[in-house]
VOPAGU-2260 file (C-alpha; in pm, 1 decimal, decimal comma):
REM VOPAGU-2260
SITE   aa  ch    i         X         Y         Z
SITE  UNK   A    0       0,0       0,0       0,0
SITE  UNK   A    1     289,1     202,6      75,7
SITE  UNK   A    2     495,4     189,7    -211,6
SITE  UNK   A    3     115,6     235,2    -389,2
SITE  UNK   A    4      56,3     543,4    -312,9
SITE  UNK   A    5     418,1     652,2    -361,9
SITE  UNK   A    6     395,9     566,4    -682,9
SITE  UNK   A    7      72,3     736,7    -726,5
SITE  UNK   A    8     246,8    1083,0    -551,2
SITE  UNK   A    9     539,6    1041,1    -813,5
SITE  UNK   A   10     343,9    1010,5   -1098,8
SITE  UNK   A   11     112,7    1328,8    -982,4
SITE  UNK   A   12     396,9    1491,1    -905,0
SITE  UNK   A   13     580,6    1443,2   -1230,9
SITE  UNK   A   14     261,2    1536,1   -1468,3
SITE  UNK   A   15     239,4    1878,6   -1229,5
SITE  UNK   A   16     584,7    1968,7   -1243,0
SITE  UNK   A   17     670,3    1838,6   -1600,0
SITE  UNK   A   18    1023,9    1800,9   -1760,5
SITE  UNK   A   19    1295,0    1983,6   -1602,0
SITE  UNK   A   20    1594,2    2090,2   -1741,4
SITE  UNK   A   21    1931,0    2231,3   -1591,5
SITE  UNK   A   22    2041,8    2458,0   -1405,5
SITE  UNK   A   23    1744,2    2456,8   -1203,1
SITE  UNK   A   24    1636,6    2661,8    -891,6
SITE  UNK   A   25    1388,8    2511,6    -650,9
SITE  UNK   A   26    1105,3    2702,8    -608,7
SITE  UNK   A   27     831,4    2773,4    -386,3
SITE  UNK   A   28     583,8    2627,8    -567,1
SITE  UNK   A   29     787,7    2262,6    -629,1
SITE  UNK   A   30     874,5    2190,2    -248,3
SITE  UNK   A   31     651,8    1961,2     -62,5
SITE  UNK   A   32     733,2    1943,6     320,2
SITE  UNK   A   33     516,1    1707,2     588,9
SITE  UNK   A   34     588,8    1594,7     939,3
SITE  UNK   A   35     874,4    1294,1    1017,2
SITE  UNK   A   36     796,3    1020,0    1276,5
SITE  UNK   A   37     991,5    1252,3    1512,8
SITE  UNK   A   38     740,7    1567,8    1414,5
SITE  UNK   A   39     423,4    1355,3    1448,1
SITE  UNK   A   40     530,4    1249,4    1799,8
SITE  UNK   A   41     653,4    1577,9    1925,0
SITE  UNK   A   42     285,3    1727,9    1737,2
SITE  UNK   A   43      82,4    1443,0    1985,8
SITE  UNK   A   44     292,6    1561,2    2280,0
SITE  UNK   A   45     204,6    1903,4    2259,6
SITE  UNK   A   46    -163,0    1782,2    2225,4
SITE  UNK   A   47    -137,5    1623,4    2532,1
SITE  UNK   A   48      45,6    1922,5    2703,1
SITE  UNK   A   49    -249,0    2135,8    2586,9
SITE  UNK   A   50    -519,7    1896,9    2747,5
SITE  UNK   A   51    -302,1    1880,6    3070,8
SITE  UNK   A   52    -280,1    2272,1    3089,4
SITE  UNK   A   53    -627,7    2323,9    3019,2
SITE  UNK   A   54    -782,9    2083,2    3262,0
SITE  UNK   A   55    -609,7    2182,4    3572,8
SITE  UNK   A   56    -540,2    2541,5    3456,4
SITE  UNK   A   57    -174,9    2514,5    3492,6
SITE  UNK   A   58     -46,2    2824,3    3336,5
SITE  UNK   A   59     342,2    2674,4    3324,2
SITE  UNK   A   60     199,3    2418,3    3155,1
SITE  UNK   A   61      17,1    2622,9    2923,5
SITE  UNK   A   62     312,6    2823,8    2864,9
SITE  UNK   A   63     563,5    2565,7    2795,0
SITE  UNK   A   64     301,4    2427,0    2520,4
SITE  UNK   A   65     305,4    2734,7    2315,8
SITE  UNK   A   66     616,2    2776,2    2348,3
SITE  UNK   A   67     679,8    2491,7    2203,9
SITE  UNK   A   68     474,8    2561,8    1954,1
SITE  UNK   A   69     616,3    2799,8    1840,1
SITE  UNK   A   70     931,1    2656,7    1830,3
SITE  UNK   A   71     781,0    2402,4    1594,5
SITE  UNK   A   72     685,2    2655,8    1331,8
SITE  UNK   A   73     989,9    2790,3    1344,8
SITE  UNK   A   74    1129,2    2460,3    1256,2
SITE  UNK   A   75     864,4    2425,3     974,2
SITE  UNK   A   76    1024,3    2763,4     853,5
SITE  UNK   A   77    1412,1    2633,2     878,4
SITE  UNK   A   78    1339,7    2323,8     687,4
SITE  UNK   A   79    1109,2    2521,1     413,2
SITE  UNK   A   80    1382,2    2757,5     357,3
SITE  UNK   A   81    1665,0    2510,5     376,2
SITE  UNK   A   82    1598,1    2406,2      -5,0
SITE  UNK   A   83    1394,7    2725,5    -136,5
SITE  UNK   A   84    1622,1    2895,3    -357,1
SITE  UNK   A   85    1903,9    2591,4    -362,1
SITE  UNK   A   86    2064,3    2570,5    -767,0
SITE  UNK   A   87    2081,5    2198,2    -919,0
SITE  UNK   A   88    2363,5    2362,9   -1168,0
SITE  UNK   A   89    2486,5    2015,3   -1283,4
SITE  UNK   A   90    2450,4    1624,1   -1290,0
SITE  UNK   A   91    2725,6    1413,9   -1443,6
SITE  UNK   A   92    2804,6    1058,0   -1447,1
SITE  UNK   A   93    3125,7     965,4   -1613,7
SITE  UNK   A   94    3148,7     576,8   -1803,1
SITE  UNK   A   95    3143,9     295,6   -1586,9
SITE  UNK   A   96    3221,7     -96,9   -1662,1
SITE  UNK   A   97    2955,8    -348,5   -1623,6
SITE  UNK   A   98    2917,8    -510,3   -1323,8
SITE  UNK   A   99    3038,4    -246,3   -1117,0
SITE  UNK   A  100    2892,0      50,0    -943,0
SITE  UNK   A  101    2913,1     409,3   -1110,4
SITE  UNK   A  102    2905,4     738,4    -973,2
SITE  UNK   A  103    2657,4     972,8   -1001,7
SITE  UNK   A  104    2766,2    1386,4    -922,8
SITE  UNK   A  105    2537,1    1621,5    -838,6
SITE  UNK   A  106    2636,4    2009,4    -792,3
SITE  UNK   A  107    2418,2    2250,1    -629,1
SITE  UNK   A  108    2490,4    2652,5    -596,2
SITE  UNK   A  109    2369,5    2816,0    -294,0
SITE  UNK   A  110    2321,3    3214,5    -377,5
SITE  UNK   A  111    2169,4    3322,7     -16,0
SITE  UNK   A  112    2367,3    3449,4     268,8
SITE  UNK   A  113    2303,3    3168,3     471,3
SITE  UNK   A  114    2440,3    2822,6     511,1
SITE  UNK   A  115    2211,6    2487,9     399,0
SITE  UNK   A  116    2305,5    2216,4     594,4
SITE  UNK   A  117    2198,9    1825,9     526,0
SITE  UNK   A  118    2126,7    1848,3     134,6
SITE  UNK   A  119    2068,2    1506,4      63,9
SITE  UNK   A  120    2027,5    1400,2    -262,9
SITE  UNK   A  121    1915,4    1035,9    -411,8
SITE  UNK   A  122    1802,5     843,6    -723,7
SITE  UNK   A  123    1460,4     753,2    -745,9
SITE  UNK   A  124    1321,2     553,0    -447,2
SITE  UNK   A  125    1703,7     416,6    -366,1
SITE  UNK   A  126    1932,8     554,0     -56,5
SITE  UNK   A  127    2009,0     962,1     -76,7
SITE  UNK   A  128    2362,8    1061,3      35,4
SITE  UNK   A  129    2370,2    1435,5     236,8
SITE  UNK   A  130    2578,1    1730,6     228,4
SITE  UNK   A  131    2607,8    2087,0     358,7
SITE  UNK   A  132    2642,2    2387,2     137,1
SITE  UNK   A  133    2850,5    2688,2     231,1
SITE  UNK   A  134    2704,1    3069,3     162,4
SITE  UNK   A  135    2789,7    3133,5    -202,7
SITE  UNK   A  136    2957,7    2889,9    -275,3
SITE  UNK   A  137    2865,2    2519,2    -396,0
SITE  UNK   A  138    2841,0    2167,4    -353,6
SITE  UNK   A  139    2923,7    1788,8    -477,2
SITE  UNK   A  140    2689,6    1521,2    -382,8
SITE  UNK   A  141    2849,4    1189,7    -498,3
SITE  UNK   A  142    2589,3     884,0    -528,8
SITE  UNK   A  143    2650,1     532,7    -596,6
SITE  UNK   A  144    2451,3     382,7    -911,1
SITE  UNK   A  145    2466,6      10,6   -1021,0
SITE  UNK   A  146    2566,9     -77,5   -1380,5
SITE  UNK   A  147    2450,1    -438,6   -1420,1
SITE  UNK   A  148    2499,0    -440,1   -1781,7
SITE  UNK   A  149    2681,5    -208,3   -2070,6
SITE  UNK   A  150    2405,5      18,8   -2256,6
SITE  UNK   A  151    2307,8     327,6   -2139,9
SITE  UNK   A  152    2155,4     435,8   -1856,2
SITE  UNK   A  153    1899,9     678,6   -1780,7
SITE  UNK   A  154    1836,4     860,4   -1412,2
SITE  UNK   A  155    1547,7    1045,3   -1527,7
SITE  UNK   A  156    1414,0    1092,0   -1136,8
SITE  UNK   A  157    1652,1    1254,1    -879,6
SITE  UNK   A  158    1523,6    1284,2    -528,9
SITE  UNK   A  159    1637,8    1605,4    -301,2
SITE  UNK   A  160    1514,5    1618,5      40,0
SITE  UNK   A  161    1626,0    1773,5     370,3
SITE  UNK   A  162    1512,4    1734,5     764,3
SITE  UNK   A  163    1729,9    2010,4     856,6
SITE  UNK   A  164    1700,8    2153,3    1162,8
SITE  UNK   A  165    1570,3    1935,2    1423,6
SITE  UNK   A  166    1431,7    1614,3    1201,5
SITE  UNK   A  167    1078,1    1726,8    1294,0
SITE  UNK   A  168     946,6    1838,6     914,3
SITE  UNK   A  169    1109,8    1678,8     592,6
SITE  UNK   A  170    1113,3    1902,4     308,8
SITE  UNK   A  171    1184,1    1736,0     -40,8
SITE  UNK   A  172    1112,9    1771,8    -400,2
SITE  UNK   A  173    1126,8    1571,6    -747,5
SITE  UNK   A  174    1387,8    1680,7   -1048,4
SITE  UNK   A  175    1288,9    1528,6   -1409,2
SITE  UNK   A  176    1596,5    1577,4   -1547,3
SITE  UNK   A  177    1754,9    1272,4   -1835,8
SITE  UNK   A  178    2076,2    1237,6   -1721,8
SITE  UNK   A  179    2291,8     941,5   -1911,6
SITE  UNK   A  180    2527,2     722,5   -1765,9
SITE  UNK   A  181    2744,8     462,1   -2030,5
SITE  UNK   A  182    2851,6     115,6   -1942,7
SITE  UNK   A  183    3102,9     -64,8   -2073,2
SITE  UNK   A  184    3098,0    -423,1   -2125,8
SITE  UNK   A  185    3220,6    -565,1   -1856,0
SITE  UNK   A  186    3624,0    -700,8   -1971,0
SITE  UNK   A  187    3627,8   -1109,8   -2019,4
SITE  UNK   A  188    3727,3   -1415,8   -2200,8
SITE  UNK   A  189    4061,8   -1556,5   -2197,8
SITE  UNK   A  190    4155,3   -1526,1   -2616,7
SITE  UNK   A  191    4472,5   -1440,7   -2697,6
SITE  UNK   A  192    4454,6   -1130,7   -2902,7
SITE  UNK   A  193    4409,0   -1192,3   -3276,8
SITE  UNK   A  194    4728,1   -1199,9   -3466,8
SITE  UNK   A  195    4886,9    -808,1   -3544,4
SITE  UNK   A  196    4947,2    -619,8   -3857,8
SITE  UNK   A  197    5223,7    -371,6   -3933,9
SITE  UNK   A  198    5557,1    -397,6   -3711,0
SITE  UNK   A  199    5660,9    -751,4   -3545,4
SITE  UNK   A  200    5732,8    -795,5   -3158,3
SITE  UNK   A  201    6068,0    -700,8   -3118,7
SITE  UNK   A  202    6152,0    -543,7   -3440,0
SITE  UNK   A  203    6248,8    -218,5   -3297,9
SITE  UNK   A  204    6568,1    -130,4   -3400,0
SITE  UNK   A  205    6830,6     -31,2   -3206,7
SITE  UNK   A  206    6864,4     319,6   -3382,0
SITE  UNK   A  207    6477,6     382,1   -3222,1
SITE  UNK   A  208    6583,6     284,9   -2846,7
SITE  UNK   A  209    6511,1     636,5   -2660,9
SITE  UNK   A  210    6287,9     807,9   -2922,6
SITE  UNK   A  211    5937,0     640,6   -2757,1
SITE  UNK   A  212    5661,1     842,2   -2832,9
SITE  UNK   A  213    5480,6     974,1   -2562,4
SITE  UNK   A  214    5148,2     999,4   -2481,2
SITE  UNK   A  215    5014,7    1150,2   -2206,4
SITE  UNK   A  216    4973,8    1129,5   -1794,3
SITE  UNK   A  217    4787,2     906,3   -1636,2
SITE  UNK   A  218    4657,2     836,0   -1219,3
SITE  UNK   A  219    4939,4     643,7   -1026,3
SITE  UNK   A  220    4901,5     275,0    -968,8
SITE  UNK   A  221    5053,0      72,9    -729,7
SITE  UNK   A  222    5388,4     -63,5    -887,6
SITE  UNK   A  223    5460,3     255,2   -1101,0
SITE  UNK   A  224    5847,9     274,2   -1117,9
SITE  UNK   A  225    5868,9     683,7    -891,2
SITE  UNK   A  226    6149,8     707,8   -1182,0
SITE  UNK   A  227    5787,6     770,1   -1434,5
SITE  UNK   A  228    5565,0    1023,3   -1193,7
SITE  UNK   A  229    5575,4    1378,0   -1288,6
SITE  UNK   A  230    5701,4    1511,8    -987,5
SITE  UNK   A  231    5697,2    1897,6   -1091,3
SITE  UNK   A  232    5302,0    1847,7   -1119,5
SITE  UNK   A  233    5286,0    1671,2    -777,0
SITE  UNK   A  234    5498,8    2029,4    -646,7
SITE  UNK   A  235    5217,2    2236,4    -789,6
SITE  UNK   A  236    4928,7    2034,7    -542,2
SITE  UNK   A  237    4835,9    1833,4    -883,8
SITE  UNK   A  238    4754,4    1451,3    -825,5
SITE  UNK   A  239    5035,6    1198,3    -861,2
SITE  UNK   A  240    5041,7    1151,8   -1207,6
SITE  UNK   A  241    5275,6     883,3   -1382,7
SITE  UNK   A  242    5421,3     972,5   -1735,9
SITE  UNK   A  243    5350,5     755,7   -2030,5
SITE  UNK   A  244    5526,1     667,0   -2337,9
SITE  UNK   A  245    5498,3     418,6   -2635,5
SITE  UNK   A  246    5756,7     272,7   -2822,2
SITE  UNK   A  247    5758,0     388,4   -3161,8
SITE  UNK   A  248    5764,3       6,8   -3275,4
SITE  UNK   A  249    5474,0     -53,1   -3097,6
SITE  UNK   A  250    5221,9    -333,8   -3221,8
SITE  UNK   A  251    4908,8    -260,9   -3431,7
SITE  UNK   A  252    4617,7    -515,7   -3413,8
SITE  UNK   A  253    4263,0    -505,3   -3511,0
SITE  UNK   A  254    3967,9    -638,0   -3295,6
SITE  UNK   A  255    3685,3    -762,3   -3551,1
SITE  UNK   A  256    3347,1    -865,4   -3374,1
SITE  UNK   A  257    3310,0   -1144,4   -3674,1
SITE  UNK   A  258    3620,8   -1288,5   -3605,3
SITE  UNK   A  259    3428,5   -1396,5   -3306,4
SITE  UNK   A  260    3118,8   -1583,6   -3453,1
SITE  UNK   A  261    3149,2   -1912,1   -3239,2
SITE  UNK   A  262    3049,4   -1697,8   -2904,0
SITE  UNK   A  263    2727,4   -1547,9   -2772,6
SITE  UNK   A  264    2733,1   -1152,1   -2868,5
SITE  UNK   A  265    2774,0   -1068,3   -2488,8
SITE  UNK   A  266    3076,0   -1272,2   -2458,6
SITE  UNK   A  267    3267,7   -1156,2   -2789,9
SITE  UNK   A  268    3174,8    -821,1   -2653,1
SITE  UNK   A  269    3269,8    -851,9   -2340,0
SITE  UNK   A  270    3619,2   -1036,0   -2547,5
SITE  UNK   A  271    3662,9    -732,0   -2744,2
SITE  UNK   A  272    3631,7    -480,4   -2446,2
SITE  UNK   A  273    3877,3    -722,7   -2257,4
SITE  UNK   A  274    4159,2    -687,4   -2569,3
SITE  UNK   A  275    4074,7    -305,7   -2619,2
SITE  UNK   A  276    4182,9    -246,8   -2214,5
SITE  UNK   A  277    4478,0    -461,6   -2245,3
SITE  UNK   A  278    4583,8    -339,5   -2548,9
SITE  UNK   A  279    4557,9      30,9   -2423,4
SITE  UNK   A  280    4766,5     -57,2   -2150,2
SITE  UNK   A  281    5040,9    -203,7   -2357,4
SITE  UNK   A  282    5066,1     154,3   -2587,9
SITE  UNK   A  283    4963,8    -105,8   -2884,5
SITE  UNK   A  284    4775,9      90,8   -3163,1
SITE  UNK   A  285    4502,8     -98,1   -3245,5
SITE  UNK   A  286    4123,8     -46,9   -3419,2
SITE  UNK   A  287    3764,7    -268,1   -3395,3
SITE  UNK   A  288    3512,8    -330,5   -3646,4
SITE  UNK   A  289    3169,1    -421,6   -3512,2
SITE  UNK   A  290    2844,7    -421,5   -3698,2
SITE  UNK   A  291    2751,6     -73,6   -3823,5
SITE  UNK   A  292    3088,2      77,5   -3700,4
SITE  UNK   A  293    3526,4      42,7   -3786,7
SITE  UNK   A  294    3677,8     241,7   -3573,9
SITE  UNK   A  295    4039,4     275,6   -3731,7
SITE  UNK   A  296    4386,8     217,9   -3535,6
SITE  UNK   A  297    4498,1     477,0   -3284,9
SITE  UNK   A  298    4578,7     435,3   -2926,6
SITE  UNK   A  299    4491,6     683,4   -2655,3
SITE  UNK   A  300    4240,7     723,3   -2381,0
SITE  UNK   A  301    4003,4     902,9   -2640,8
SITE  UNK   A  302    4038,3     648,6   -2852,3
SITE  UNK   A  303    3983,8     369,5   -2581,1
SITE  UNK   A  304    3657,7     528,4   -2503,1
SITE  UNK   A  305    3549,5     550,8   -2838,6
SITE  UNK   A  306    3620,8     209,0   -2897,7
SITE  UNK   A  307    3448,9      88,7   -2549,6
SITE  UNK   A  308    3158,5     356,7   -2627,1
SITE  UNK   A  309    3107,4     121,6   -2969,8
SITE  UNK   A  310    3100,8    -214,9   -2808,6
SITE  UNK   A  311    2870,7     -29,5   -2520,0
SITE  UNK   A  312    2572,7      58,8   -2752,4
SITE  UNK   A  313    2608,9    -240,2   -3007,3
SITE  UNK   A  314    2245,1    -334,1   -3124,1
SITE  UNK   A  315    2115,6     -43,9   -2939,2
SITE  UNK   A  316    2025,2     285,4   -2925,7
SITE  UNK   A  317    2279,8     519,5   -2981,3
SITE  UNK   A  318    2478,0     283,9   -3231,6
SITE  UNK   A  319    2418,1     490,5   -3544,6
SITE  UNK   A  320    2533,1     806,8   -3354,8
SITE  UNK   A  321    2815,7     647,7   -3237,0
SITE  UNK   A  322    2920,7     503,6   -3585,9
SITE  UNK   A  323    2902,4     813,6   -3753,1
SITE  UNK   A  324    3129,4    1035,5   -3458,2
SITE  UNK   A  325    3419,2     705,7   -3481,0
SITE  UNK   A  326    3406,3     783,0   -3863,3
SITE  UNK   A  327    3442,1    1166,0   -3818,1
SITE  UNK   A  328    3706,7    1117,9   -3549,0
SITE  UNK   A  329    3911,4     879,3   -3758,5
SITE  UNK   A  330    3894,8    1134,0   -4024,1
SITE  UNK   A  331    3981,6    1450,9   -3827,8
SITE  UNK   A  332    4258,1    1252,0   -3628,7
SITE  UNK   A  333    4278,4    1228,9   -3237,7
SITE  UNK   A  334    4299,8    1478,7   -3004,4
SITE  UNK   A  335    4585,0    1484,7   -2734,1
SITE  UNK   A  336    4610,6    1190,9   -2447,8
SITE  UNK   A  337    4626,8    1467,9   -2186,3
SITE  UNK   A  338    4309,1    1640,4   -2312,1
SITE  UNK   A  339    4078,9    1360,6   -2345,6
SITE  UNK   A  340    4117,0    1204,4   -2023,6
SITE  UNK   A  341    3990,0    1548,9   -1896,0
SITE  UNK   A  342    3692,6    1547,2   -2129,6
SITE  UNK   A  343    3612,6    1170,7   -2159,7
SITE  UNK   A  344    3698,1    1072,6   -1819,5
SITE  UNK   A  345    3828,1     764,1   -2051,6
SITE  UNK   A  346    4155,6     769,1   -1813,6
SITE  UNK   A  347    3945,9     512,3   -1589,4
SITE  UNK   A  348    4134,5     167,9   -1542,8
SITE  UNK   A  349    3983,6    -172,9   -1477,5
SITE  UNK   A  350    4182,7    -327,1   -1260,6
């Protein structure tokens, strides 16, 4: 019955407010705010205070009910005005591998003078993580979303509620925002990688020893020679970043989703994903062909999302976009290693 008439509320809710779109500021007339457990309690306590003081005319008794009282509705007020005027400026949720649990990011702005304090913020019905707000300035809620399987996902319900101060009132509203979220197949299979093209292992000649190409930074991981991090980034408060290079002899191989055709499509998928991470962290150069989409050889954590972004929408939505952007990109060339991992967040390892 319970999760009935939530459902029903949602629904109601969703028709009245309609599709949202951000930035968004909460409003006056989108907050809903009703009595907690605590606030129905303390409400039948004053009830009973009230009776008490009125039958034997106790005027401390009286007293202490209204003020009480009044303390309440100023608690009412606190909570109300904890979310009124709160910005939902941005909601992100950088690719994830199957299997695992994604993240979520939520960033309000807070234009008033004052403090909010126990923001909490959740998706759908599921568990809402809090956080205070300082006075202009803003905030990161961080919430952990399961990716059972690669596709995309859609969070097209975010809950924001507060019981700040006191617990007694709960104040939340509904944003009907689509936010996306891409999974990755999750890496598997034990094939060897299909046999390369171009340059043999070991052919590098001695004349090419020290003129490695290199290719970008990338986080530290444990085992990282300290010879590789960039230590004049770590002196400016940067993250501990390791340097990478490839050799210039480097392999080339191509990962073709036919050459696959005695497995089930979610295990030569989840093959191909397994080859395009290992391959990426060898500094191979290598390319995929699936149905609908070749992606040509380059290596690079652009390129290692484009390829994973291919195998992630295979025979679904979103495939014939993706096609066509792997086609322009192989035309146009790749961008830098350094600036994609910023915009692609395709620096993510799967260990």
């Amino acid at each position: 019955m319970k999760s009935y008439l939530r459902g029903r509320m949602a629904r109601w809710i969703r028709k009245r407010q309609g599709e949202d779109s951000l930035p968004l500021t909460l409003s006056r007339r989108r907050l809903y705010i009703l009595p907690t457990r605590a606030g129905v309690g303390f409400g039948l306590l004053l009830m009973l205070m009230l009776v008490a003081g009125l039958n034997y005319a106790n005027s401390a008794a009286l007293f202490l009910t209204f003020l009480f009282v009044g303390f309440a509705l100023v608690c009412m007020h606190q909570c109300h005005r904890n979310l009124l005027g709160a910005q939902l400026v941005g909601a992100t949720a950088q690719p994830t591998f199957a299997r695992r649990s994604g993240t979520l990011a939520l960033t309000f702005a807070n234009p008033s003078t004052a403090a909010r304090f126990r923001v909490a913020a959740g998706v759908g019905d599921g568990p809402v993580a809090p956080a205070d707000i300082p006075a202009h300035e803003r905030g990161r809620i961080e919430l952990a979303v399961d990716a059972p399987k690669r596709g995309i996902v859609r969070f097209d319900r975010i809950h924001l509620i507060t019981t700040h101060p006191f617990g007694l009132f709960r104040t939340w509203t509904w944003v009907h925002a689509s936010i996306e979220m891409l999974v990755y197949p999750h890496p598997g299979g034990s094939l060897p990688m299909p046999s390369h093209h171009g340059s043999k292992t070991g052919a590098r000649s001695v004349a090419n020893i020290g003129s490695d190409e290199w290719m970008g930074l990338r986080p530290f991981r444990d085992g990282d020679s300290p010879r590789q991090v960039d230590w004049k980034a770590y002196a400016r408060e940067a993250p501990l970043l390791v340097k990478e290079y490839s050799a210039s002899g480097a392999e080339l191989r191509m990962f073709d989703f036919s050459g696959l055709g005695s497995l089930p499509v979610e295990d030569r998928l989840e093959q191909m994903a397994r080859w395009v991470v290992d391959a990426e962290a060898g500094g191979e150069r290598y390319g995929l062909t699936v149905p609908g989409c070749h992606i040509k050889p380059d290596r690079g954590p652009e390129h290692r999302h484009r390829c994973l972004t291919a195998l992630a929408v295979y025979g679904g939505e979103g495939a014939a976009r993706v096609a066509g952007a792997a086609g322009a990109a192989s035309a146009a060339g790749t961008a830098s290693a350094a600036g994609a991992a910023g915009a692609t967040g395709g620096g993510e390892r799967y260990g």
